[in-house]
DOZA-360614 format. One record per residue: residue in one letter; x, y, z of N, C-alpha, C in turn. Coordinates in Angstrom, 3 decimals, padded with zeros to 6 digits. Each point is the difference from the previous one (the first is absolute). Layout:
# DOZA-360614
code n.xx n.yy n.zz ca.xx ca.yy ca.zz c.xx c.yy c.zz
a X Y Z X Y Z X Y Z
...
//
This chain:
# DOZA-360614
code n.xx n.yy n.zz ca.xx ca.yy ca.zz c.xx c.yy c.zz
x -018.980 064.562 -026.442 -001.439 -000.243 000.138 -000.568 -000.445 -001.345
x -000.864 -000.966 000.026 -000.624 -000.679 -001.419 -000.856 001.272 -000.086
x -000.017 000.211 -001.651 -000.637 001.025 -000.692 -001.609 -000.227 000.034
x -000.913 000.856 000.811 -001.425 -000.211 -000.333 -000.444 -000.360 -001.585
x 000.820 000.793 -000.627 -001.047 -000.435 -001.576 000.400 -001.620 -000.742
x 000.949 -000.466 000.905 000.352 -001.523 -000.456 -000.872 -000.816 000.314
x -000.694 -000.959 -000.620 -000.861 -000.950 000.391 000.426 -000.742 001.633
x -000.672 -000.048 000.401 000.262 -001.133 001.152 -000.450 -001.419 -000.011
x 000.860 -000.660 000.137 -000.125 -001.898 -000.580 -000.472 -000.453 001.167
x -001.133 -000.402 -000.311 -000.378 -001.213 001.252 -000.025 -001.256 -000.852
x 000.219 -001.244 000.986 000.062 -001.000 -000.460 -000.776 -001.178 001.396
x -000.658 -000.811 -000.693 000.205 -001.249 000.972 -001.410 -001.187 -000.900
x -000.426 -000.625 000.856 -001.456 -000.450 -000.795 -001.122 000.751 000.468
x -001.400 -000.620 -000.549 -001.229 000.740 000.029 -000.436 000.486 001.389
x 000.560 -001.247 001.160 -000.297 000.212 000.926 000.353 001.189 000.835
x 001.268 000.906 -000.450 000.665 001.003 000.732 001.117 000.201 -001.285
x -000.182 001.597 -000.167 001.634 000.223 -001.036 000.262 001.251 001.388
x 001.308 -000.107 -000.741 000.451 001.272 001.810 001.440 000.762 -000.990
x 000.055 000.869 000.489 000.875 001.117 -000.551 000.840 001.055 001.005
x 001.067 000.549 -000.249 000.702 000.927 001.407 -000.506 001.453 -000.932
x 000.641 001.281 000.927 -000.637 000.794 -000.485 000.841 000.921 000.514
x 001.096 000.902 -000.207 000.895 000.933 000.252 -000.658 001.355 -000.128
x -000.484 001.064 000.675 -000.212 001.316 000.373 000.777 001.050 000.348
x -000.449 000.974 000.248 000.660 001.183 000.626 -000.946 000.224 001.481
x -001.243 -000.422 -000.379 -001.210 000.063 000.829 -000.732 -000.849 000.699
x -000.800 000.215 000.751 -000.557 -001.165 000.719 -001.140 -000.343 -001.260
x -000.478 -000.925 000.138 -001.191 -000.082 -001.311 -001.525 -000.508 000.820
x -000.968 000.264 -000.162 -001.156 000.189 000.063 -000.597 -000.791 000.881
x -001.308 -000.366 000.783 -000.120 -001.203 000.741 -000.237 -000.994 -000.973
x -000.387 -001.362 000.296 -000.339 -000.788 -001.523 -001.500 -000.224 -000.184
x -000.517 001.046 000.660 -001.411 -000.202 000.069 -000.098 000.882 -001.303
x 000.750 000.913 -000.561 -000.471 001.008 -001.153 000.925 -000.219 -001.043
x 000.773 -001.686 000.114 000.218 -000.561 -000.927 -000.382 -000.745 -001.140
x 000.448 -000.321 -001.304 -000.290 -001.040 -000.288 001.004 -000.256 -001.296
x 000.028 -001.248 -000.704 000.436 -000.109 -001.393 -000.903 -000.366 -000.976
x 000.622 000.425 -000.956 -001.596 000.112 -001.138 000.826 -000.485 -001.067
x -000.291 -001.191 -000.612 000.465 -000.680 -001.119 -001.815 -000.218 -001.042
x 000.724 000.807 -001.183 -001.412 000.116 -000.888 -000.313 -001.602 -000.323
x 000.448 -000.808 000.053 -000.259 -000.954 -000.632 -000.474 -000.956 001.239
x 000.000 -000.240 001.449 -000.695 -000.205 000.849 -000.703 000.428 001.237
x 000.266 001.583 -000.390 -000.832 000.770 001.427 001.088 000.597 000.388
x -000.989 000.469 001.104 000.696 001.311 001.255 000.106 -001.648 001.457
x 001.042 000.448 000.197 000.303 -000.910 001.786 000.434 000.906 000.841
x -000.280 -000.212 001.256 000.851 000.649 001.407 000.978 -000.203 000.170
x 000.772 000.817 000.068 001.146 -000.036 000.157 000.886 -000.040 001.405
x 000.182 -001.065 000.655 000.831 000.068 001.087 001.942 000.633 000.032
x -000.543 000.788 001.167 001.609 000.790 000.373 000.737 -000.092 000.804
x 000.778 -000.673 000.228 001.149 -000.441 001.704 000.878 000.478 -000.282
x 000.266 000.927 001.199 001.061 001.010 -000.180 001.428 -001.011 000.251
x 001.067 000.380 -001.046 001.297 -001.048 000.739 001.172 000.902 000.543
x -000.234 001.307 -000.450 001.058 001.127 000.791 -000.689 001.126 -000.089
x 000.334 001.090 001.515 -000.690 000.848 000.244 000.882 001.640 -000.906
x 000.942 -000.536 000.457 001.422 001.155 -000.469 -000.438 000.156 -001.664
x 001.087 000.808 -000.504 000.038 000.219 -001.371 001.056 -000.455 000.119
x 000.194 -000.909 -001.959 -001.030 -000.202 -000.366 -001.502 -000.721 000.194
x -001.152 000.448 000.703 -001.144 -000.749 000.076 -000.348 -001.629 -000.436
x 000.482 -001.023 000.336 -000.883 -001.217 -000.753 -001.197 -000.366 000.717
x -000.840 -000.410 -001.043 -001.036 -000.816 000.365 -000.052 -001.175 -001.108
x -000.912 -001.011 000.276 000.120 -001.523 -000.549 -001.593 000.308 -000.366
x -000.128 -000.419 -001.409 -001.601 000.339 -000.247 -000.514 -001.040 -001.072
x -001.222 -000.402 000.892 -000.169 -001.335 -000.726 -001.824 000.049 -000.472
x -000.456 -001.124 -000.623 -001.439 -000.158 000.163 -000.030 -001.181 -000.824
x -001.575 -000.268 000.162 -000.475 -001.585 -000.061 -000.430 000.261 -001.608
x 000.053 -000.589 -000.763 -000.282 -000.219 -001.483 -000.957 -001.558 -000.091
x -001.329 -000.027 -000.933 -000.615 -001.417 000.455 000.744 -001.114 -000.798
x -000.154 -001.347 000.500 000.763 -001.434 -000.141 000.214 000.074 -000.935
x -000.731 000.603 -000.938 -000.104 -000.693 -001.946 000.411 000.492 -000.715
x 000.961 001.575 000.905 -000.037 000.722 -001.277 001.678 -000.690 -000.753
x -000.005 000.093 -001.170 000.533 -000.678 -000.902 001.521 000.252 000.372
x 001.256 -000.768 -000.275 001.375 000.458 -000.083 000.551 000.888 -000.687
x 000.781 001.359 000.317 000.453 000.555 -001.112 -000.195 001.844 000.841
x 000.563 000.610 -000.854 000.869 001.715 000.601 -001.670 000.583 -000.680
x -000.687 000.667 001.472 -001.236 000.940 -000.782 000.737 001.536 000.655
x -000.486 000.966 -000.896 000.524 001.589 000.483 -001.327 000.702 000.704
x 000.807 000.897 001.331 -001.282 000.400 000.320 000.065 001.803 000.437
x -000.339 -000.130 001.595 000.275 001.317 000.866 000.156 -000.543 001.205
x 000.215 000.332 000.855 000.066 000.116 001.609 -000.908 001.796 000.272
x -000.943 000.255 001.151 -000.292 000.929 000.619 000.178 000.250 001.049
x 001.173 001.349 000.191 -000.068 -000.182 001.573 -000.247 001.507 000.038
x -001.304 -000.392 000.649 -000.601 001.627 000.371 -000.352 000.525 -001.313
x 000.621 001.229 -000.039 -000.239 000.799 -001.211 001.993 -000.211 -001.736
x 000.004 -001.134 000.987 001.553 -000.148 -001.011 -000.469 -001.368 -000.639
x 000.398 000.084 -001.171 -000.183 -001.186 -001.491 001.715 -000.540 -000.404
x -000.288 -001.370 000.290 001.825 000.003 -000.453 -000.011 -001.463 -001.225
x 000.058 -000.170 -000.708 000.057 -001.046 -000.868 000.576 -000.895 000.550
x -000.660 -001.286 -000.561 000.450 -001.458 000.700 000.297 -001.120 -000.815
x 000.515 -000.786 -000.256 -000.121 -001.604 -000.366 -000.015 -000.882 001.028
x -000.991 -001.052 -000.661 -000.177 -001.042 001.095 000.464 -001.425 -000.885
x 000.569 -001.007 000.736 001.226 -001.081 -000.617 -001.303 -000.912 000.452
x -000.891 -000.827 -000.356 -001.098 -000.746 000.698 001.114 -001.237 -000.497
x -000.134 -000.878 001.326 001.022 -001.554 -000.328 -001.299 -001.184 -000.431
x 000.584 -000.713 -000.572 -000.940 -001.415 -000.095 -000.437 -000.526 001.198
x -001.128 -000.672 000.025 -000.409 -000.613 001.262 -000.311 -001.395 -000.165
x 000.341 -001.051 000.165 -000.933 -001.200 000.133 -000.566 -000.224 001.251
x -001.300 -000.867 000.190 -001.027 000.125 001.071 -000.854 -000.802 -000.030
x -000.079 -001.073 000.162 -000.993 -001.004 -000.237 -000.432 -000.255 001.331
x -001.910 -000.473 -000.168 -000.343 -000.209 001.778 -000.777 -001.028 -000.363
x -000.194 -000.953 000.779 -001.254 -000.676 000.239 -000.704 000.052 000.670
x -001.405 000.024 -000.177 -000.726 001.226 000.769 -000.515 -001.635 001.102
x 000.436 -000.968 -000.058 -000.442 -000.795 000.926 001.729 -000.835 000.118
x 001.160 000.231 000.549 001.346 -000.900 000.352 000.122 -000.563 000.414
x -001.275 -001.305 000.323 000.199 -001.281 000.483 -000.736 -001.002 -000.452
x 000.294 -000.980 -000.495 -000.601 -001.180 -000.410 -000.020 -001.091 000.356
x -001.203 -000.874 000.513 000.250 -001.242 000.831 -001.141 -000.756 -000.826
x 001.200 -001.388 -000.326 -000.759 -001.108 -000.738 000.595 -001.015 000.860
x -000.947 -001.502 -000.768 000.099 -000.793 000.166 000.176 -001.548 -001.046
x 000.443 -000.470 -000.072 000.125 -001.311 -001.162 001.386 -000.708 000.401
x -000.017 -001.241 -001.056 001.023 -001.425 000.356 001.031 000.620 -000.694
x 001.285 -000.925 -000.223 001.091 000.598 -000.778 -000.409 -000.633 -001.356
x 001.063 001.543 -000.397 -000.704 -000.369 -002.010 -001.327 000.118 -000.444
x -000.348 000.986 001.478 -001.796 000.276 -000.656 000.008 001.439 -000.875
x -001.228 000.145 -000.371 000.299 001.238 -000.348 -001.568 001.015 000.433
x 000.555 001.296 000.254 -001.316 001.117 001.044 000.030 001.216 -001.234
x -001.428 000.358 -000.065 -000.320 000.865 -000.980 -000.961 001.420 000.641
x 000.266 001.197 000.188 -000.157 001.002 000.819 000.433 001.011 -000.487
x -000.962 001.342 000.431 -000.216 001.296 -000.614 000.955 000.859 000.930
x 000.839 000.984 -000.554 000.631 000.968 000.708 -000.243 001.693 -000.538
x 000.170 000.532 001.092 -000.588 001.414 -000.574 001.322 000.684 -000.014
x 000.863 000.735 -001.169 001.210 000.726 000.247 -000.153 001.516 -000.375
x 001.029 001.096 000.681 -000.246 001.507 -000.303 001.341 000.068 000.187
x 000.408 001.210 -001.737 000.511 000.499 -000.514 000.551 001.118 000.869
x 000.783 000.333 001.373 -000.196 001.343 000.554 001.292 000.720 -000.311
x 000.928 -000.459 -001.362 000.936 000.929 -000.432 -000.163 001.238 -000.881
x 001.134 000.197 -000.749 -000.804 000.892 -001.004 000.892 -000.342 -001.697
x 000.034 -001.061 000.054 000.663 -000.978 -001.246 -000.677 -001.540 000.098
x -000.348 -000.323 -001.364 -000.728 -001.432 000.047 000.957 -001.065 000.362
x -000.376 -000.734 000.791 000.565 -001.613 -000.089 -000.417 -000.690 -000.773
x 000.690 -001.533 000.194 -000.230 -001.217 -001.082 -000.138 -000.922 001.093
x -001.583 -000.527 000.163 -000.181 -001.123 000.229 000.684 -001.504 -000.289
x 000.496 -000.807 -000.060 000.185 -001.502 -000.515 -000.966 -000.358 -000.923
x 000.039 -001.032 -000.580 -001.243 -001.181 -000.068 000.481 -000.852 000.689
x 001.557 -000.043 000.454 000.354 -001.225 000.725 000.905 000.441 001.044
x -000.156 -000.699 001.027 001.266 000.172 001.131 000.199 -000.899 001.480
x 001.355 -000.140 000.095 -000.200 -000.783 001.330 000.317 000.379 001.124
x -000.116 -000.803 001.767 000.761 000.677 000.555 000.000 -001.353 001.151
x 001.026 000.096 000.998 000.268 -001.041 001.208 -001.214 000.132 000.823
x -000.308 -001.026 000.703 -000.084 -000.190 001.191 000.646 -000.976 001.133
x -000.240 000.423 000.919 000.820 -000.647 001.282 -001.463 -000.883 000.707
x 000.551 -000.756 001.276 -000.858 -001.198 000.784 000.015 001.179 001.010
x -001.475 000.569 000.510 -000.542 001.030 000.789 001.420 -000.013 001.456
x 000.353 000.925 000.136 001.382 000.470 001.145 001.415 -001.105 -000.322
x -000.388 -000.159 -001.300 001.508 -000.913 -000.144 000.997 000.519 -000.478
x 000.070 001.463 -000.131 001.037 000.907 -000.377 000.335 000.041 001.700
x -000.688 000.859 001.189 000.313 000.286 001.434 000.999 -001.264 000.029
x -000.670 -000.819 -000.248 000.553 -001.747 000.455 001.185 -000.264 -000.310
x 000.327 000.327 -001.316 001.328 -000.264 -000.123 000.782 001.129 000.439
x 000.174 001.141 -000.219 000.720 000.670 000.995 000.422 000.140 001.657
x -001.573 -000.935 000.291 000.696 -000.291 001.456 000.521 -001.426 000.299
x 000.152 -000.957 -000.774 000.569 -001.237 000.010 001.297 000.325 -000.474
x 000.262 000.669 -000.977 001.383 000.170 -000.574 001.246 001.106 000.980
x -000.844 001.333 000.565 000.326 000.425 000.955 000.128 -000.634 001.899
x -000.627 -000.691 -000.017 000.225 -001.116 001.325 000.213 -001.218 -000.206
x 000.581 -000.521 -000.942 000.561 -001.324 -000.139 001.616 000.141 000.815
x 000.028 -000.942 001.043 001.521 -000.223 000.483 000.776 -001.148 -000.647
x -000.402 -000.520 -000.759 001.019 -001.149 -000.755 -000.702 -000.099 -001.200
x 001.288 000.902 -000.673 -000.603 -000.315 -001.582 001.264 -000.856 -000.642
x 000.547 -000.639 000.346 000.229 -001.125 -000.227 001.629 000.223 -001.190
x 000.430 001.041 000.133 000.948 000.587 -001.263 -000.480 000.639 -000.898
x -001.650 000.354 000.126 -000.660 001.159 -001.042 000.507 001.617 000.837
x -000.554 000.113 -000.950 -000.657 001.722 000.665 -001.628 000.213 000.390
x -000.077 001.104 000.608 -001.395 000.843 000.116 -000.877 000.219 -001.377
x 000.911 000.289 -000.805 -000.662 000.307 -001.245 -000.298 -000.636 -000.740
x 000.661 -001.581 -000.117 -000.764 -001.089 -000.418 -001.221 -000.498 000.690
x -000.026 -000.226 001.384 -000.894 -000.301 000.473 -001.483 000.564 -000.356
x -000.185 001.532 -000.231 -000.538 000.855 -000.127 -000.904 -000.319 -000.810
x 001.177 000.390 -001.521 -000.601 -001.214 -001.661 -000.772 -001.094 -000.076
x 000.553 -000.918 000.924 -000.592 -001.235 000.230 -001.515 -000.279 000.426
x 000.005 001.067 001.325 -001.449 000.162 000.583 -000.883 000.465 -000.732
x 000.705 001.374 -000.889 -000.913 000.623 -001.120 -000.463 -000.850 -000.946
x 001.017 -001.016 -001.012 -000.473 -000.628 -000.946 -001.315 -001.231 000.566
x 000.405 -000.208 001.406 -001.280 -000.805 000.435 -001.022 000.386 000.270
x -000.515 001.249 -000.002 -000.596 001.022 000.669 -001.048 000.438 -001.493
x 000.944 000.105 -001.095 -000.358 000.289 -001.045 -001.109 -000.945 -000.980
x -001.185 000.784 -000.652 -001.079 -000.728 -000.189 000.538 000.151 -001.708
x 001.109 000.058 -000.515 -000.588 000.383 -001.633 -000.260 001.270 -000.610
x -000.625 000.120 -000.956 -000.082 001.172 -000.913 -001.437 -000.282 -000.307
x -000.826 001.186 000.306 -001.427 000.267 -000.475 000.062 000.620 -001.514
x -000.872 -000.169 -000.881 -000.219 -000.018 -001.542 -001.193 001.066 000.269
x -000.178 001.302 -000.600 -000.786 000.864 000.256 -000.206 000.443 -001.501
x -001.301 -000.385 -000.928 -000.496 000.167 -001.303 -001.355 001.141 000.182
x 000.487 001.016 -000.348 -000.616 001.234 000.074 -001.451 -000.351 -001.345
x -001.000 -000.464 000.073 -001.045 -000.503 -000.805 -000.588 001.243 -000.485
x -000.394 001.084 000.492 -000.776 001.332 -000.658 000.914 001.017 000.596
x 000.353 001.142 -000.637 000.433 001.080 000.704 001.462 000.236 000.003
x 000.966 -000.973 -000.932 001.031 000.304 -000.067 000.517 001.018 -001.139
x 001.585 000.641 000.024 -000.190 001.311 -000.963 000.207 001.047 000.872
x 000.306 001.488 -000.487 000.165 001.187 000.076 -000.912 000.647 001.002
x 000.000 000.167 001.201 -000.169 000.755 000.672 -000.128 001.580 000.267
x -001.302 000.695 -000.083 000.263 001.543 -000.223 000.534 000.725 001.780
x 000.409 000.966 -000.562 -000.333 000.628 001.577 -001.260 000.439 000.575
x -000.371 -000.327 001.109 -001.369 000.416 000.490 -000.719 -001.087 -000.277
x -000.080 -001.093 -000.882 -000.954 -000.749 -000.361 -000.008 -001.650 000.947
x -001.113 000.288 000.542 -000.223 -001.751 000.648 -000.579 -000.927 -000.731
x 000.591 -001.086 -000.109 -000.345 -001.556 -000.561 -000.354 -000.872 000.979
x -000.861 -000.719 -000.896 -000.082 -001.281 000.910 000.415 -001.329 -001.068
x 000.938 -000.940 000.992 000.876 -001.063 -000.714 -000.719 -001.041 000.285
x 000.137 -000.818 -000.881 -000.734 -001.296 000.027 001.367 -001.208 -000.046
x 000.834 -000.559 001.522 000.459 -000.743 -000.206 000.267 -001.719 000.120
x 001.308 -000.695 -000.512 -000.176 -001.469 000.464 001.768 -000.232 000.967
x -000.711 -000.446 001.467 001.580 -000.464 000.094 -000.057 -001.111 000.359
x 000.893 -000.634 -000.647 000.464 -001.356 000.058 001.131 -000.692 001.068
x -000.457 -000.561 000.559 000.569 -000.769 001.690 000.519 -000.771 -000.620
x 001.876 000.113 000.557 001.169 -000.525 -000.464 -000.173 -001.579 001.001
x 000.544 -000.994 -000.664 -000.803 -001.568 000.350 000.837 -000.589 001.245
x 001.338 001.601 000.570 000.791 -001.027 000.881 -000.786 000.992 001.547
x -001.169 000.461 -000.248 -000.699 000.582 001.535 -000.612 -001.499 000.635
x -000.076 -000.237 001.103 -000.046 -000.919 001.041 -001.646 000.144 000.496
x -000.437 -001.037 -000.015 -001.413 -000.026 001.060 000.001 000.579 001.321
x -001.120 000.433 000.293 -000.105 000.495 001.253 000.892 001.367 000.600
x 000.812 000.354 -000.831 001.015 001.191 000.277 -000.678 001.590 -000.802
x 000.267 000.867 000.083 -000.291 001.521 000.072 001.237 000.216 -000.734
x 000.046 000.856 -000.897 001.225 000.548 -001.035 -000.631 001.311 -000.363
x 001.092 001.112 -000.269 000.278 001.539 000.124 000.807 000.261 -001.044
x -000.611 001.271 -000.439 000.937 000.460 -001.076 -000.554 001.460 -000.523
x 000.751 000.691 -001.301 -000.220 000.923 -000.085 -000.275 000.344 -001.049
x -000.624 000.540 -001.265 000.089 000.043 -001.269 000.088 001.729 -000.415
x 001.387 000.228 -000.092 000.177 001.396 000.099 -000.157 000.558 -001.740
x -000.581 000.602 -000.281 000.050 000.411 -001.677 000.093 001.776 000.350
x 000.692 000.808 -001.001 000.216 001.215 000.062 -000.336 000.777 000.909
x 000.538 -000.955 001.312 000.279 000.892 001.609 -001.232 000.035 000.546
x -000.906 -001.012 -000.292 -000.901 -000.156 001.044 000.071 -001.506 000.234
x -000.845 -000.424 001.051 000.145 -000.843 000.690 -000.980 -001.152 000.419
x -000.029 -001.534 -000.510 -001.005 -000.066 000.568 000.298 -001.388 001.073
x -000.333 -000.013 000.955 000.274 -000.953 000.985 -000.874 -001.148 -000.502
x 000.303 -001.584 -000.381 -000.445 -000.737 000.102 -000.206 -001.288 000.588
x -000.938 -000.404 000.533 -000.068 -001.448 000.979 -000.600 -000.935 -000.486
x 000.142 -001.051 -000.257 -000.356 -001.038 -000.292 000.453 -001.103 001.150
x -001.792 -000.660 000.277 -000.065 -001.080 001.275 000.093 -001.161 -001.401
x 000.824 -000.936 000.598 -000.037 -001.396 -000.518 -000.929 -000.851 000.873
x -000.963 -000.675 -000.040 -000.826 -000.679 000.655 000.745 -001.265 -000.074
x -000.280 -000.940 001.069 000.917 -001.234 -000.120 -001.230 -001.094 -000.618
x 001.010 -000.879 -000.897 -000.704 -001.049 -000.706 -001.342 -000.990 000.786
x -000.495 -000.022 -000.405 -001.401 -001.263 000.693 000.938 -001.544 -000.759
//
């Protein structure tokens, strides 16, 4: 049986650290629980029993908020009227959101669109913005397209499927968007929202009259982008 006066290690990120818990006894409901780390509070402490027999386990976890920083804080666990020393292992988090993940413009090829984005910090370690970055887009369902031309083609002629595929994709494919982060690039806190001031620049091989898709993913967030090509007068 693990010794009560040994710390008990929980580990995970801010969102949930969770820990096992070896007894002789049943332990308390988790309503007259909690863990108490001096350096960010008292939390509730959740208890799921994982064996009834001796030795007793239970799995004991609780919510810690987004920001709190990476790194081993010392605390207590309360169960009932018993105090048992703890460490908690808090992991790094990255977390980036855009509090709006879709963007729909419009302009010719080789134009260039200038537009405000609002981003939040919801890890608990800073990111690094760009000042610069790029990313693909495709001709609106011309990814579907080639997978079902390359998958139902009956005469490929001495190719394969998987050339075909390539082929549809590279036709399908609009280029590389140029994304110049104008205000707001740099170090990211946790908790802290910005607003970006950017420029993206429409790669010159997008087509009139066609719809193109893409994604501009920066430190795991996401932002869906569309750009309508209007066809020439």
């Amino acid at each position: 049986m693990k010794d009560a006066r040994e710390p008990v290690r929980f580990k995970g990120s801010p969102a949930r650290v969770v820990a096992t818990l070896e007894l002789t006894e049943a332990l308390a409901s988790s309503g007259t629980c909690h863990a108490i780390l001096p350096e960010a509070g008292s939390f509730p402490l959740a208890i799921r029993p994982l064996r009834s027999q001796q030795p007793i386990i239970s799995a004991l976890s609780f919510r810690l908020p987004k920001s709190t920083p990476p790194g081993s804080y010392k605390g207590d666990i309360e169960l009932g009227e018993r105090r048992i020393p703890i460490v908690v292992d808090v992991e790094s988090r990255s977390s980036l959101r855009f509090i709006h993940p879709k963007f729909t413009c419009k302009g010719l090829s080789g134009a260039r669109v200038r537009t405000q984005l609002t981003v939040l910090n919801r890890g608990n370690v800073s990111v690094s913005l760009p000042g610069k970055d790029t990313f693909c887009v495709f001709e609106e369902s011309g990814v579907v397209r080639a997978l079902y031309r390359g998958l139902a083609a009956e005469n490929l002629e001495g190719g394969c499927r998987i050339d075909r595929i390539l082929d549809e994709l590279a036709q399908a494919h609009g280029g590389l968007v140029r994304i110049t982060i104008k205000k707001g690039a740099g170090r990211l806190a946790p908790e802290e929202v910005r607003d970006l001031e950017i420029d993206l620049h429409f790669p010159r091989r997008v087509m009139g009259g066609k719809t193109y898709r893409g994604t501009w993913s920066i430190a795991g967030a996401d932002l869906e982008v569309v750009i309508e090509i209007p066809k020439r007068s």
